[in-house]
PAZAPA-4460 file (N, C-alpha, C; in steps of 0.05 Angstrom, whole numbers, plus 32768, in hexadecimal, padded with zeros to 4 digits):
% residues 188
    n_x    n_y    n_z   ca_x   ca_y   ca_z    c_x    c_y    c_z   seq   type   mol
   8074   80F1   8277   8070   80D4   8274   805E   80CF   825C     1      X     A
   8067   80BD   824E   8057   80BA   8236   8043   80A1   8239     2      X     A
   802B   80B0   8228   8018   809C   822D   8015   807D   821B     3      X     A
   8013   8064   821B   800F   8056   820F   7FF8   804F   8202     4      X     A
   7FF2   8051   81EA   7FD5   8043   81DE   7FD1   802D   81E8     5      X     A
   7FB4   8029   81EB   7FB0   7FFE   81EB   7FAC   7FF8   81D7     6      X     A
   7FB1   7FEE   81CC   7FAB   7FDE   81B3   7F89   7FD2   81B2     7      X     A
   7F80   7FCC   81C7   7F6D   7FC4   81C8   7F51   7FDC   81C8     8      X     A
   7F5F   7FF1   81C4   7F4A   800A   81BD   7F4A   8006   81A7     9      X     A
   7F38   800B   8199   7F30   8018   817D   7F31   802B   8179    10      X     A
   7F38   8038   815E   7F44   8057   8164   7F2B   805F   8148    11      X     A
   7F14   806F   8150   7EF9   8067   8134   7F09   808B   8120    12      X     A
   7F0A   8083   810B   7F10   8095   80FF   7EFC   80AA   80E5    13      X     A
   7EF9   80BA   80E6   7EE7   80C5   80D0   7EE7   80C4   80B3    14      X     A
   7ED7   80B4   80AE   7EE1   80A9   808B   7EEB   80C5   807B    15      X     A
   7ECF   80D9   8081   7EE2   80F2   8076   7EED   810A   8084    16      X     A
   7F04   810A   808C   7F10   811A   80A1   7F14   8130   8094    17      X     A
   7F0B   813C   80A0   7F0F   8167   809F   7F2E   816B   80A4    18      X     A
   7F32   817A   808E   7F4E   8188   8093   7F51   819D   80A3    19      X     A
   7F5F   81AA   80B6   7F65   81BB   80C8   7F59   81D1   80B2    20      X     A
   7F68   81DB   80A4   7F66   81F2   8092   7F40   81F4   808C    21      X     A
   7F3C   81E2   807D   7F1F   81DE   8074   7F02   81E8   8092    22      X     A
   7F14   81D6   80A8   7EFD   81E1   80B9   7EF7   81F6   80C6    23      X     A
   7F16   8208   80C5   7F16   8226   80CA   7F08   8234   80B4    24      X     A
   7F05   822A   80A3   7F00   8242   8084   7ED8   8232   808C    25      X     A
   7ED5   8224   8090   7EBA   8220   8094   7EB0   8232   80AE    26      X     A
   7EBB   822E   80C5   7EB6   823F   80DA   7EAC   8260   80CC    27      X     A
   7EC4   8266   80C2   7ECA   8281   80BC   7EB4   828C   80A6    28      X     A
   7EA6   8275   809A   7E96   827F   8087   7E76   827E   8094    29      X     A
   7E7E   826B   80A7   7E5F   8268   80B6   7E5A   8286   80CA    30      X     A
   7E71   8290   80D0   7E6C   82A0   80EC   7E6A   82BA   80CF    31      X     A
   7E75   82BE   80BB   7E6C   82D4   80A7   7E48   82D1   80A1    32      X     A
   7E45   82BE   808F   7E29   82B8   8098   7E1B   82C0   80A7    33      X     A
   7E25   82BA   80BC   7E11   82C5   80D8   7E0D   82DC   80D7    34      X     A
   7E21   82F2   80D1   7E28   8307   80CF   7E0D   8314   80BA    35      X     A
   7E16   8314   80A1   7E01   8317   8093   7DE1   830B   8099    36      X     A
   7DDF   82FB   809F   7DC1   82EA   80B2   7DB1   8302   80C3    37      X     A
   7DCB   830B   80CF   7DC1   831B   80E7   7DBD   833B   80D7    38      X     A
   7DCE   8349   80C7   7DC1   835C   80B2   7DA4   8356   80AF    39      X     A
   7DA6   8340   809D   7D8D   8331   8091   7D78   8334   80A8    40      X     A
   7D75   832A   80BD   7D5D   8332   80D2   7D59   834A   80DB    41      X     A
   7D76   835F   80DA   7D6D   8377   80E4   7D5D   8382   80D5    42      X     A
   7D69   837D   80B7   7D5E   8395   80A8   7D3C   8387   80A0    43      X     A
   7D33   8371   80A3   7D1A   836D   809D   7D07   8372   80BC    44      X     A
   7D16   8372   80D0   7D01   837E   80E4   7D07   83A1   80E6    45      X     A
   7D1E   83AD   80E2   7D19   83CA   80D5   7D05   83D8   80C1    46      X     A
   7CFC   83C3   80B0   7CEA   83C6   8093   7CC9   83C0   80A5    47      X     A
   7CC8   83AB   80B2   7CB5   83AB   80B4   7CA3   83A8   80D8    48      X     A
   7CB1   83B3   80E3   7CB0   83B9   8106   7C9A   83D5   80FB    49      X     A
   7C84   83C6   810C   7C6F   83DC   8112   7C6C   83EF   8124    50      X     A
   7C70   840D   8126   7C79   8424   812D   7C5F   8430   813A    51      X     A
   7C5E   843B   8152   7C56   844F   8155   7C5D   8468   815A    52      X     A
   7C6E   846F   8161   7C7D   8486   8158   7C88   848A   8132    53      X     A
   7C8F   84A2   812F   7C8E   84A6   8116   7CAE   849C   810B    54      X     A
   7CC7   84A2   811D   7CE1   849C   810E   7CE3   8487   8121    55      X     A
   7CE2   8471   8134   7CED   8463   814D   7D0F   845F   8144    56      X     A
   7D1E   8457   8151   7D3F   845B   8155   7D49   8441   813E    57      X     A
   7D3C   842B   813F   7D44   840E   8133   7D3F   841A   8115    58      X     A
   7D27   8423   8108   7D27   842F   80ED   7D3E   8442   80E0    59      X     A
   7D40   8456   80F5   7D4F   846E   80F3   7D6F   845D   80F3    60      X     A
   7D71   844D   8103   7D8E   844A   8104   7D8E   842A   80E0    61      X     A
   7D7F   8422   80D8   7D7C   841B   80BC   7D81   8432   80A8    62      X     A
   7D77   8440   80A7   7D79   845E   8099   7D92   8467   8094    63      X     A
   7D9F   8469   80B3   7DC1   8474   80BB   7DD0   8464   80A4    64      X     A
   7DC6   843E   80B0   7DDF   8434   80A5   7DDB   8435   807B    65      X     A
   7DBF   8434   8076   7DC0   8437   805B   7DCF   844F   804D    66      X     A
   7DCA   8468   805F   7DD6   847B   8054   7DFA   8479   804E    67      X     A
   7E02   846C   8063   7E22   8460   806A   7E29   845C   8059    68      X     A
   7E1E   8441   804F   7E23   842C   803F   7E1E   8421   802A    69      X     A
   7E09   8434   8021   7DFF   8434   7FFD   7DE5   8418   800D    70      X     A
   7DE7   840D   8013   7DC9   83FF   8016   7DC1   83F5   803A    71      X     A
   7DAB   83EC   8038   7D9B   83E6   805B   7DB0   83C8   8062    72      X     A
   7D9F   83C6   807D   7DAB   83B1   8081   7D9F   8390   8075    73      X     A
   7D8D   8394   8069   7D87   8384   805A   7D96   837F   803A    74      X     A
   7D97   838E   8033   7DA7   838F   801A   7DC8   837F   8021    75      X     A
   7DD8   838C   8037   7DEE   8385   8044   7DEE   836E   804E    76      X     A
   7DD4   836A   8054   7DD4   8343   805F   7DD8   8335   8051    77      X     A
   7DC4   833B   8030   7DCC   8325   801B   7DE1   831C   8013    78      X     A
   7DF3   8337   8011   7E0C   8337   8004   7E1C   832A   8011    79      X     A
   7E1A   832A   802B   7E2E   8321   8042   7E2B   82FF   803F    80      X     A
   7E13   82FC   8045   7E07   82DE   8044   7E15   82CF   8029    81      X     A
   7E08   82DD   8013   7E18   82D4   7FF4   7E2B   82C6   7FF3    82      X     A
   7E49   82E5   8002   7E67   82DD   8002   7E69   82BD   800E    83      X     A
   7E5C   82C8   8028   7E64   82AC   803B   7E61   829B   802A    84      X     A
   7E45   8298   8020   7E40   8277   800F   7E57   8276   7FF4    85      X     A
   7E58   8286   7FED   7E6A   8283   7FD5   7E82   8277   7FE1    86      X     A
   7E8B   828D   7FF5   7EAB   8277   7FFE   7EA4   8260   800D    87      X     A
   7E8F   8258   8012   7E8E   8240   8023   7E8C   8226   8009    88      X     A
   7E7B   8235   7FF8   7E7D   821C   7FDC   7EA0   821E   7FD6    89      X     A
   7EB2   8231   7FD2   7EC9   8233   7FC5   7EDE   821F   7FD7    90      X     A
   7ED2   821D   7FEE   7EE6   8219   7FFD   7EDF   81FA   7FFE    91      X     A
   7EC6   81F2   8000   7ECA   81DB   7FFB   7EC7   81C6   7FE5    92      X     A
   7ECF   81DD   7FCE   7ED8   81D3   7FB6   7EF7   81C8   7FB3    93      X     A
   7EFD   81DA   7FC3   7F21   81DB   7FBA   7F29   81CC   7FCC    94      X     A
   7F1D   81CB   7FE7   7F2D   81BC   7FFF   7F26   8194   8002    95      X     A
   7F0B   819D   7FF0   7F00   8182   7FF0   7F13   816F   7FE4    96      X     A
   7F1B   8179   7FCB   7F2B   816F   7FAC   7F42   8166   7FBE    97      X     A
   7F50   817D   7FCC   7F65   8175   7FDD   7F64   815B   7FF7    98      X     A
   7F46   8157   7FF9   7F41   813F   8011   7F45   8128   7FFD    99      X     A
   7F2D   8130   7FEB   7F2D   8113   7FD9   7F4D   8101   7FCF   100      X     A
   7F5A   8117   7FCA   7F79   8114   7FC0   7F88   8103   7FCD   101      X     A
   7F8A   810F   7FEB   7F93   8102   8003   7F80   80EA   800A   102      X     A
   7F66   80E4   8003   7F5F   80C9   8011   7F6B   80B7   7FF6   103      X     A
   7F6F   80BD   7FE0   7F73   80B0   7FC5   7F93   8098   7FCD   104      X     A
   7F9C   80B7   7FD0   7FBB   80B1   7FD8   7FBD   80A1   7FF4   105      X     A
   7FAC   809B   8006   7FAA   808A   8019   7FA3   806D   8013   106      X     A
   7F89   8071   7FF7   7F84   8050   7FF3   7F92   8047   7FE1   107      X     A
   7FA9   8052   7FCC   7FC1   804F   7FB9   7FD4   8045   7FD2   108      X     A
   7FD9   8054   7FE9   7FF1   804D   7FFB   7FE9   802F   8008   109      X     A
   7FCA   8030   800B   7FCB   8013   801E   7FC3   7FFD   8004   110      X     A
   7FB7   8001   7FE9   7FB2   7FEC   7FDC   7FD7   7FE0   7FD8   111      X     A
   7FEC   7FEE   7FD1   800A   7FE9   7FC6   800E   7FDB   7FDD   112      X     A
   800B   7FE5   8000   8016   7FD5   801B   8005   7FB4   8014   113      X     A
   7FEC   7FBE   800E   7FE4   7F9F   800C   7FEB   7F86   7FFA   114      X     A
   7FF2   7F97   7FDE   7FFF   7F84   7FD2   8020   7F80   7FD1   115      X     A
   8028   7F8D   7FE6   8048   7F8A   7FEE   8045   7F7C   8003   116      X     A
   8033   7F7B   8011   802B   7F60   802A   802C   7F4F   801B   117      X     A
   801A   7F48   8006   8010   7F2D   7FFD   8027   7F1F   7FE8   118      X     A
   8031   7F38   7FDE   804E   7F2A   7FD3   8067   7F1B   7FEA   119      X     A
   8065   7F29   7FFD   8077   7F21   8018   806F   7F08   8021   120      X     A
   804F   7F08   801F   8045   7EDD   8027   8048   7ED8   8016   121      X     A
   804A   7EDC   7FF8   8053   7ECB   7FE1   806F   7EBA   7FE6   122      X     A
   8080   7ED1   7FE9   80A0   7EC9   7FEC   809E   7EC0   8004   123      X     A
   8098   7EB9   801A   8099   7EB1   8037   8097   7E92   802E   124      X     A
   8076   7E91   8020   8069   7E79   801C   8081   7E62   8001   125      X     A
   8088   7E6D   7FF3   8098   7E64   7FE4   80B4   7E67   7FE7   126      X     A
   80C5   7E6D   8000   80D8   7E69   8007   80D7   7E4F   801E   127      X     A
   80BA   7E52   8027   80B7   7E38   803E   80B8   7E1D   8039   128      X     A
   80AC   7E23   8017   80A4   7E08   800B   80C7   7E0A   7FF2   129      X     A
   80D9   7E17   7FF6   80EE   7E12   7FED   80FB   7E05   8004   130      X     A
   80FC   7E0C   8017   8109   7DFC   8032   80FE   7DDF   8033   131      X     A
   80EB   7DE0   8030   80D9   7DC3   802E   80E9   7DAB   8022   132      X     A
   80E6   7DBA   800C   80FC   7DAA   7FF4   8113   7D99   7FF4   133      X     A
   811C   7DBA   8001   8143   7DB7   800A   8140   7D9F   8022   134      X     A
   8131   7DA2   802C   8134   7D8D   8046   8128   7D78   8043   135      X     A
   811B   7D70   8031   8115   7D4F   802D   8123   7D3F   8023   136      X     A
   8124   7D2D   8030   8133   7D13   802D   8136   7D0B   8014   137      X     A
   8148   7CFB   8002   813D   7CED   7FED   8141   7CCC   7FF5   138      X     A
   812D   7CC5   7FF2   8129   7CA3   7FF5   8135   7C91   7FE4   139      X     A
   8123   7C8F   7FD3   8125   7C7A   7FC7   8124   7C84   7FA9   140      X     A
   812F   7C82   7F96   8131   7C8E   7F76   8136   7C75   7F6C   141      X     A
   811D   7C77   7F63   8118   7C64   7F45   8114   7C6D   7F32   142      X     A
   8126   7C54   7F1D   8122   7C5C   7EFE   8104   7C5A   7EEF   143      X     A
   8107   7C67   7EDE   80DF   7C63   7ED0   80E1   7C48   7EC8   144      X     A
   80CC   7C44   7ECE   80C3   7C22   7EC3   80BE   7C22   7EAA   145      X     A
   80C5   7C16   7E94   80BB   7C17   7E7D   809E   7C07   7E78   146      X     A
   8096   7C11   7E69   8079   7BFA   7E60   8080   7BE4   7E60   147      X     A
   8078   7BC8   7E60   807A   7BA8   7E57   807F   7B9F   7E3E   148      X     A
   806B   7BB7   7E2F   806C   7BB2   7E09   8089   7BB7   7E03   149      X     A
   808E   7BCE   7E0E   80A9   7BD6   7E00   80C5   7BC1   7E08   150      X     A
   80BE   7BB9   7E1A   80D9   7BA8   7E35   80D7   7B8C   7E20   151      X     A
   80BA   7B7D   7E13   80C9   7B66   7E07   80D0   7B71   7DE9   152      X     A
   80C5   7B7D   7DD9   80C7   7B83   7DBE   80E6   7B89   7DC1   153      X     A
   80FE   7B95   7DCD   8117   7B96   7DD3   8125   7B86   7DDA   154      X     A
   812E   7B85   7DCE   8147   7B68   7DD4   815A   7B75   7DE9   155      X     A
   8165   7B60   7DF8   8175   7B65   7E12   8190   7B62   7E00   156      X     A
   819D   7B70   7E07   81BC   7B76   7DFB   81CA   7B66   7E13   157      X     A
   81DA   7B53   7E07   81F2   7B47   7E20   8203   7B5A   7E20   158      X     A
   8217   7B60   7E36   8222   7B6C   7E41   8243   7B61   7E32   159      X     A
   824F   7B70   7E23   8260   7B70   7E17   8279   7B75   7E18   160      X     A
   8294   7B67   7E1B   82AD   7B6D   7E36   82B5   7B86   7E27   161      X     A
   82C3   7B9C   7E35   82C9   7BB8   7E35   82DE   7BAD   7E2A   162      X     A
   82EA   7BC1   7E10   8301   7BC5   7E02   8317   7BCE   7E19   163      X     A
   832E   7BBC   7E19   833A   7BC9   7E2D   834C   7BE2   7E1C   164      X     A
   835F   7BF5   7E2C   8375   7BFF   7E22   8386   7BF7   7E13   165      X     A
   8390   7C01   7DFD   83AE   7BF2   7DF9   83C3   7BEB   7E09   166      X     A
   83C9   7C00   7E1F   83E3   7BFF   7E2F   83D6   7BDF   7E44   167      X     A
   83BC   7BE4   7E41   83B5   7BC6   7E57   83BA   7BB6   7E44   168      X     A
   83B2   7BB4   7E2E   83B4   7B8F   7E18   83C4   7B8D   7E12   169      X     A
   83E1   7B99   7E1B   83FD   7B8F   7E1A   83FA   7B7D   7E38   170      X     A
   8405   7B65   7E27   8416   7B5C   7E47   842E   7B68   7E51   171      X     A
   8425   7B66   7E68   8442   7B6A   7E76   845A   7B60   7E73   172      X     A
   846F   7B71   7E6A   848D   7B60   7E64   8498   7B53   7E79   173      X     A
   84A3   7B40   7E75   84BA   7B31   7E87   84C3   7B47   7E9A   174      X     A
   84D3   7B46   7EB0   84DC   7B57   7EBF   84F8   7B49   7EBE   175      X     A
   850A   7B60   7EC1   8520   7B51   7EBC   8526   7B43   7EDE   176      X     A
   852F   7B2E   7EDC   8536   7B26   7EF8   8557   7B24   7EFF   177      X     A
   8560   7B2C   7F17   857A   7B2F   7F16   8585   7B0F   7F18   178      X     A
   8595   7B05   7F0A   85A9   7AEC   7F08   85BA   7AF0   7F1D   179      X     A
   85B2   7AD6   7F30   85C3   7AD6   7F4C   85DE   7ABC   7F41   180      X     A
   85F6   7AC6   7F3B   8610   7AB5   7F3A   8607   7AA9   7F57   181      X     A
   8611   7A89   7F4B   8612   7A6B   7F63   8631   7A7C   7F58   182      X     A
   863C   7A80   7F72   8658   7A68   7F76   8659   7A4E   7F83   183      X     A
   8672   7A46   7F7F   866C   7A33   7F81   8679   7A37   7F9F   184      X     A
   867E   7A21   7FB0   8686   7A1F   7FC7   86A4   7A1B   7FCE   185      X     A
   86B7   7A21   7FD9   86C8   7A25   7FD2   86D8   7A0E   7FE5   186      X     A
   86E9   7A02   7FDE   86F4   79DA   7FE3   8709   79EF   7FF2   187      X     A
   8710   79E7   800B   872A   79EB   8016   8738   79D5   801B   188      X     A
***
């Protein structure tokens, strides 16, 4: 069964969110660190742990591992510690560039949604007020009034009878009418 969000939660998000990849490679450099850290403490309480016996086992086994390994465990801590920091700067050089990129490309994606919203109430708003238009009545249309100055300085033209056609300013011909013969009545 699937769950529904409420809407009425807020969902708080991390302005700068860790990438999966990034927070494993931080883990991984912190628990190296440690690693070397812990060199680092052996080999400075190996150096300087006050003895009464002449070889005690914690020295001797410093000794073992230097002989091993070309240096103590102090020398091995630094180096260890070093790496870690180095890849922990590398890593969040390269992975960072890659956050920044992706939040870039997030405020490019929502600044374009916002001005494709705001173009959408543009055309909403100016198709409403085109309807407006279309649906108003027209009343009453009057001609422009002319000034007063100009209405007497013009003379009023009388209204002048229209040329008719030629085929009209012919009269009409006679029609021929048919000639009804009178007989006359006939005497029996």
């Amino acid at each position: 069964m699937r769950k529904i969000k409420d809407p009425s939660k807020k969902v708080i998000k991390n302005k700068l969110p860790l990438h999966p990849a990034e927070l494993v490679w931080y883990i991984i450099c912190g628990l190296v660190g440690l690693w070397g850290l812990t060199y680092i403490v052996l080999g400075l309480v190996a150096e300087n742990l006050p003895t009464t016996s002449e070889d005690p086992e914690f020295v001797q086994a410093n000794a073992k591992f230097a002989e091993t390994f070309g240096l103590d465990w102090l020398g091995w801590g630094l180096i260890i510690l070093a790496i870690a920091a180095v890849a922990a700067v590398v890593v969040l050089l390269v992975l960072s560039n890659k956050s920044d990129r992706d939040y870039e490309k997030n405020t490019r994606r929502a600044a374009r949604l916002a001005q494709l919203e705001e173009e959408e109430a543009r055309e909403e708003a100016l198709e409403e007020k085109q309807e407006q238009v279309v649906e108003a009545e027209v009343n009453d249309i009057k001609e422009p009034e002319q000034p007063q100055e100009e209405a007497k300085e013009e003379p009023k033209e009388e209204p002048q009878p229209e040329e008719q056609p030629a085929e009209e300013a012919k009269e009409p011909e006679a029609e021929e009418q048919p000639v009804e013969e009178t007989k006359e009545p006939e005497q029996a």
